[in-house]
Every structure is written in structure tokens, then in C-alpha cells.
C-alpha positions, 0 to 999 in steps of 0.5 A: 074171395072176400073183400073188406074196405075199412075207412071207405067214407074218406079220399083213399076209401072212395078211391077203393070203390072205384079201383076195385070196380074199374080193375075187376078185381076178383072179390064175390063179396064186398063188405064196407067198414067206418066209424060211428060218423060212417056208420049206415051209409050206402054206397054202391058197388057192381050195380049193388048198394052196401051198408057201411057198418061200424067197425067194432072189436070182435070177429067181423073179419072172420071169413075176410079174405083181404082187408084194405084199411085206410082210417089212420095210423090209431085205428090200424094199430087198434084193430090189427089183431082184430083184422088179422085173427082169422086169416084176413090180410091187412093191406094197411095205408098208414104208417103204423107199421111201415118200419115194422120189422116182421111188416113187409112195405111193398111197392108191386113193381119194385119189391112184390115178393116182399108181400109173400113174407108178412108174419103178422098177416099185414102188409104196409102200404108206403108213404104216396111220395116215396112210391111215385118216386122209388117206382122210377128210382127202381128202372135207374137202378137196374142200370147202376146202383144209387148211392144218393137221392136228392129230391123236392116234393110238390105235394097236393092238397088232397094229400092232407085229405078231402078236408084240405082240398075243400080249404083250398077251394074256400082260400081262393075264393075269400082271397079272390074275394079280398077277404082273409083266408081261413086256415085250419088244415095248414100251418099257413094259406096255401091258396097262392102260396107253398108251404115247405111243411109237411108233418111235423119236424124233428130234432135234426130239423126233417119233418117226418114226411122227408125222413119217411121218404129216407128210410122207406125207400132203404126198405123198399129198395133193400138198398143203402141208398141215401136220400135227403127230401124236402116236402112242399105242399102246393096249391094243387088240387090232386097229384104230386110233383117230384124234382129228383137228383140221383147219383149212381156208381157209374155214369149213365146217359140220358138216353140210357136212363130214358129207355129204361123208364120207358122199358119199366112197368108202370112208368109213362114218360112225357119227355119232350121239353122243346114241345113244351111236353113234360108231366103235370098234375093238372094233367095226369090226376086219375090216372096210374102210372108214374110219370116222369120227364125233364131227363138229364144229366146233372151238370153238377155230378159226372155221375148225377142224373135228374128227373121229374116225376107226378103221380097222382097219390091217392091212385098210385100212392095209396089205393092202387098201389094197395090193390096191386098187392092183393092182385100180386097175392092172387095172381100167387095164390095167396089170397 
């Protein structure tokens, strides 16, 4: 197999490598893709250095047999048909096709066979809070459909980039210093603050980033289910937090709810409040799974359940979930 990585200078590029290598993932050849910026750089793979080359117009990807792209929505919808022509599979992190009808947007542990229907040979990888969230959302609706979510979303700096988390850094160290904090990445601060903006707002007063977690769950859970978000950003370095409200048909316990998350692939649970044990960002960043804890019944709804949840989002939310798929398409004999 022929493997491509476009966009591999940035966060989720780097975190390509390095998934790739620790799952062994079954590629003979790894060919790396950037920008004029990128353009020559080395990095190593498997005890081999590769060149960066400049992603371009033309048939570099003939022979490719999965492409994972990770350069922002314009660069995908310019080089989908470049990237697809000959037969590569486009595993694309932005959001340029997610809500695309003939574009499969797959979380492996939730709807995997949705990857084995994708016309135009790409694949959408969903938005890093809606695949930590509707992984755990799936073991809870096993047991009773989910009519509605309410959640709140603890995100990252590094969910805006590797830009924003060295802007963290320097917040803190001119605030500590009592200088004013440069702010470029962010509406406002962030060191020592929570800024509840993510993306930008729209008429009904939801930014995009809350209104993708609507519909891209619906998608992805084939479900009429119902949610409303509010996205935080946070002075945390790496991994997202979630606070997840769920209303299900019938009731359900917390022991029913917390056997099934511990019974589901990919979730780990840390659900010990009275030894202080529940899941944390400092804590669970490089590492894969979901996470979740704080499980109990909302004493607000009879048919109310609510959780926590981190993940780490450039692993889970975006570069592992997107080489889970291409495992989930080997494993098929897909790729």
C-alpha cells in the first residue's frame, strides 16, 4: 500500500507521523505533501527521511492509495479531484465535505460501514468535539434512543492550531510578567480566562462550531436526535472537555449507562468521584480513547442522564479517528 499524508508541517500532519508509525499501519511507501512554506522539509518515518513536496495540480497521487489531507477546507475543495482521479481515497479532516450528501462522515466505532459508500472517493473526518462526544453518545443509545443532547465544550488551545497554543504560552508569561497579553488567535486573552467563541456566529445566535455538532451527530448517528451546544475554548494546552446532558425514550441508571460505556470499544472510564478519580485533560492528552466519568442520573429529567468526557482532539479528534478508517477499509479489503 501506498500511503500520502497532505498538510504533514501542521498539528494534525505531525500527528499522521506518528499514528502511522506507533499502529503500524500497513503502508510500503509514504509520500509527504505541503505548501510552498513546507515545500523540502525532511521528516522521518521508519527509520527513513522524507522530503516534503509541494502539493501542485496534476497526477502526483496516481498510484496513492489513501490520502490523509489535513490543510484546511480551501485546500481540499481545490485538490479533491486532483487527489481522487486515479483511485486515491481522500480521508479529509476539514469540514468542506462533512455535510456533503454523497460524502460518507465516519467515526469507525460508530458508523464504520458508512466509509464503504463514498461516490466520490472521499471520506469526511467530523469536527474533534462531535467524535469524542457521539463515540460515548453511541454505548447510551444501545440502550434507548436519544431524543436530546445538551452539552458544553471545554476546547483546547491547540484545537485552533499550534499557533494558538504558542499564543497561550506567551499569554501567560507577559500576564505572569505584568505585561498586557498579545492576542492574535483569539477573539480575547485566553491565558487565565474562557472565551465562549468558537468560529463564527450565525443568525440564530450558535457559532458554527455548536451548529456542526447538531448536524454532524444526526449524520453520523443516522438519528433525529436533537442537540444544542455551547463551545468554550479554555486555557488548556491539549484535549477537550465535554459536560453532556442526554435524554433518552426511557429511563436508564447510572450502572446501566456505565456498563455500557465500559463494555464499548474505545471508551475508558475513570468514574470514582469519592477518590477524587474522573477524567482530566492534563491528564489524558496523548492518549486515544474517550474518557468519560462524573455518570449520573439528571435530577432535572426522569429520562435524563449526564456525563463527562475528554478526549484528546488532535489524536481521537482528528488524526486517529481518520487512520481508523483507512484500518476499518483494509481490514475490508478496501484499500
Amino acid at each position: 500500500m501506498k500511503a500520502a499524508i497532505v498538510g504533514v508541517s501542521g498539528a494534525v500532519g505531525q500527528e499522521f507521523l506518528r499514528i502511522l508509525a506507533e499502529r503500524d499501519f500497513p503502508c510500503d511507501e509514504l509520500v509527504l505533501f505541503g505548501s510552498e512554506r513546507s515545500a523540502g522539509r525532511e521528516y522521518g518515518f521508519r527509520g527513513k527521511t522524507i522530503k516534503v513536496q509541494l502539493l501542485r495540480h496534476g497526477d502526483d497521487f496516481k498510484g496513492i492509495d489513501v490520502a490523509f489531507v489535513s490543510a484546511g477546507g480551501g485546500t481540499s475543495k481545490e485538490f479533491e479531484k486532483d487527489i481522487t482521479r486515479h483511485g486515491t481515497v481522500m480521508i479529509d479532516n476539514s469540514s468542506a465535505f462533512r455535510m456533503d450528501d454523497d460524502v460518507p462522515l465516519v467515526v469507525p466505532e460508530v458508523n464504520g460501514a458508512d466509509a464503504l459508500d463514498a461516490p466520490r472517493g472521499v471520506i469526511a473526518n467530523p469536527n474533534c468535539s462531535t467524535i469524542q462526544m457521539v463515540v460515548a453518545l453511541q454505548a447510551i443509545e444501545q440502550l434507548s434512543h436519544i431524543r436530546r443532547v445538551r452539552v458544553a465544550t471545554y476546547q483546547a488551545s491547540s484545537g485552533a492550531g499550534a499557533a494558538a497554543m504558542a499564543e497561550l504560552e506567551e499569554q501567560t508569561r507577559e500576564v505572569m510578567a505584568g505585561r498586557s497579553a498579545t492576542v492574535n488567535k483569539f477573539a480575547h486573552q485566553l491565558a487565565f480566562n474562557v472565551i465562549p467563541h468558537i468560529d463564527v456566529f450565525t443568525d440564530n445566535g450558535y457559532t458554527k462550531e455548536e451548529l456542526k455538532m447538531h448536524f454532524e451527530t444526526r449524520k453520523i448517528m443516522h438519528s433525529d436526535v436533537a442537540v444544542s451546544a455551547t463551545c468554550v475554548r479554555v486555557p488548556v494546552m491539549r484535549a477537550h472537555s465535554e459536560s453532556v446532558w442526554v435524554e433518552t425514550e426511557r429511563p436508564l441508571t447510572p450502572a446501566q449507562v456505565r456498563e455500557a460505556f465500559e463494555a464499548f470499544g474505545g471508551i475508558t472510564v475513570q468514574d470514582a468521584p469519592a477518590d477524587k478519580i474522573y477524567p482530566m485533560p492534563l491528564f489524558i492528552a496523548d492518549t486515544d480513547d474517550v474518557y468519560v466519568g462524573r455518570i449520573r442520573a439528571d435530577i432535572a429529567d426522569p429520562c435524563g442522564m449526564t456525563f463527562w468526557c475528554v478526549a484528546d482532539q488532535i489524536r481521537k479528534g482528528a488524526a486517529l479517528n481518520a487512520v481508523q478508517i483507512a484500518e476499518y477499509l483494509t481490514a475490508r479489503g478496501k484499500l
